[in-house]
N, C-alpha and C positions, 0 to 999 in steps of 0.2 A: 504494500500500500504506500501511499505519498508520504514522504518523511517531512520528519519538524513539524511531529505533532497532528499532522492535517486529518491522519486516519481517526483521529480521537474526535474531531468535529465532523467528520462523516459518521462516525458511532451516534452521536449525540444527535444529527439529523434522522440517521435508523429512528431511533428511540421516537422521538415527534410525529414521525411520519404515521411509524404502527398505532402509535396513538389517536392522532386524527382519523386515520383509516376504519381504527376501530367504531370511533363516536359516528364516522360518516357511514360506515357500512352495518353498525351494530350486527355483527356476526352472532350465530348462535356456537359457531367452534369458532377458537383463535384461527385454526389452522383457513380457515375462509377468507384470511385476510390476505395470506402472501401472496398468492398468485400477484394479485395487484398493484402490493408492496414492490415483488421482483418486478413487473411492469415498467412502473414509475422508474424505480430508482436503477436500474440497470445501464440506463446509458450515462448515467452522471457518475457512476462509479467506473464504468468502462474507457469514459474519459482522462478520469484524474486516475487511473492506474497505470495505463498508456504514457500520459506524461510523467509519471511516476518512475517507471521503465526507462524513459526517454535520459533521463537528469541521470539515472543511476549507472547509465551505460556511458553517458561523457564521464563521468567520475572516476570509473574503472580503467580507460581509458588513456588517463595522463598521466605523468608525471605528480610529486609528492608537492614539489619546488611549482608547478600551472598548477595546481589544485587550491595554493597560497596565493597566488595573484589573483587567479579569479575570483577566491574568495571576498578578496577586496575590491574587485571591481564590480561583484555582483550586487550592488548595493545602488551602485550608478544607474544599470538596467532596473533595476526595482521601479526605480524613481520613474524613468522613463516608457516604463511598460504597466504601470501604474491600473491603467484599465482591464486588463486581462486577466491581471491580479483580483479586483476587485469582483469579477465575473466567478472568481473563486471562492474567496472568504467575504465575497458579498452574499451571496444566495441563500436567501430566505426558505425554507423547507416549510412554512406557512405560507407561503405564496402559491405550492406545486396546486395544480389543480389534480381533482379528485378524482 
């Protein structure tokens, strides 16, 4: 899963989700919910896993000495890619429609 943390606010969207799912679909089994749970939430985790993948494979890749520089310069990109960012640890899991 995404490092620095991010898998633990995909956990914590899980948990809201089954919840709302529940109060919207009032199941008579829990198990009536996931189909739709997996539905919903499949391509937003198929997503940040892929790029998840993507970071861990340049990492693996370099040098100890480009792993140090980048990490200093990755800070610049932040700032500048700012909205992509926000596409991520913006999304509201009370927004998803039902």
């Amino acid at each position: 899963m995404p490092p620095g943390g991010h898998s633990i606010g995909l956990a914590m969207e899980d948990a809201a989700l089954v919840a709302r799912l529940i109060d919207h679909i009032k199941p008579a089994n829990i198990h009536d919910v996931f189909p739709r749970f997996t539905e919903l939430r499949t391509p937003r985790i198929d997503r940040d896993y892929n790029e998840a993948e993507k970071r861990w494979e340049g990492v693996t890749t370099v040098s100890s000495w480009w792993q140090v520089v980048r990490e200093y310069v990755y800070w610049i990109f932040v700032a500048l890619f700012a909205r992509h960012i926000e596409k991520s640890f913006g999304y509201d899991i009370y927004q998803q429609e039902l």
